[in-house]
C-alpha positions as CSV (number, residue, x, y, z in Angstrom):
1,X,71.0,34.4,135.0
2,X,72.8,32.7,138.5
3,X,71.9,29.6,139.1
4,X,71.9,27.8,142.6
5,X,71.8,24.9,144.4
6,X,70.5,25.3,147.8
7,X,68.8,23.2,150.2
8,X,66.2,23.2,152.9
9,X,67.3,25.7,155.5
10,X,69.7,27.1,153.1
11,X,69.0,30.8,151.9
12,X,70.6,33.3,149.5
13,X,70.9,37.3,150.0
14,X,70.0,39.8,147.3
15,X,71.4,43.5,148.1
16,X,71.8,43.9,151.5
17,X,68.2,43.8,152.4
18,X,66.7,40.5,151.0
19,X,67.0,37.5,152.1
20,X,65.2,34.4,150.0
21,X,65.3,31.1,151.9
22,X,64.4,27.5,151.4
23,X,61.2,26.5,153.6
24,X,60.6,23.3,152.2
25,X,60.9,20.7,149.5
26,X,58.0,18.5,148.7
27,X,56.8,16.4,146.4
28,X,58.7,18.2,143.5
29,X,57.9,21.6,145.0
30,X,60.3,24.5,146.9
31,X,58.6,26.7,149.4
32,X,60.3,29.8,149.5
33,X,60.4,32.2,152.4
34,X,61.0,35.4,151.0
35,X,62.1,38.9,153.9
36,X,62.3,41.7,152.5
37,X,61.5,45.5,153.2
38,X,57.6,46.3,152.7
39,X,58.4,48.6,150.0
40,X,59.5,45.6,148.0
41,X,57.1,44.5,145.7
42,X,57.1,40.2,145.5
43,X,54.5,38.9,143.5
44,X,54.2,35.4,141.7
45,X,55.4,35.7,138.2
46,X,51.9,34.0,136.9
47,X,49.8,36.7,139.0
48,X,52.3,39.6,138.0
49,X,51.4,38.2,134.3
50,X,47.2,38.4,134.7
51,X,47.1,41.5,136.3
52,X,49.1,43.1,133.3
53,X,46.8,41.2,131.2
54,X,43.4,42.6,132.9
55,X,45.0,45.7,133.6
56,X,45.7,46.0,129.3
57,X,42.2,44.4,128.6
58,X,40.5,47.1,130.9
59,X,41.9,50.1,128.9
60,X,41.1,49.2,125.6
61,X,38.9,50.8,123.5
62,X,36.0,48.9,122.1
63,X,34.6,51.1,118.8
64,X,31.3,49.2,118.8
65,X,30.3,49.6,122.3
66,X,30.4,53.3,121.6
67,X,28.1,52.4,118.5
68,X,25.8,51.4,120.8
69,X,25.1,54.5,122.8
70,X,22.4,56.9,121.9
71,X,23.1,60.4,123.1
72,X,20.3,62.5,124.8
């Protein structure tokens, strides 16, 4: 893992095609602004995590719902 120091204004470059700067810095938060191509995916790590987590919940298989259906 890098780690960097950087401060408002300041910005790093990934690849030749993202840039991730510093917006702000308040109140013990950093505002990112984050340009990249569109067919780069950013998503908040936290978000990213629930959707897997809704997205694993949806395809399991409950055995007693099944139990519950009557077939015609």
């Amino acid at each position: 893992m890098l780690v960097v120091r950087r401060k408002k204004g300041e910005s790093i470059l990934i690849g030749d095609n993202i840039e991730i700067s510093i917006a702000a810095i308040e109140n013990g938060t950093v505002k990112l602004a984050i340009n990249a191509p569109k067919e780069v995916q950013i998503l908040r790590k936290e978000l990213y995590i629930e959707v897997e987590k809704e997205n694993k919940e949806a395809v399991s298989l409950n055995i007693d719902i099944l139990k519950n259906l009557k077939l015609k």
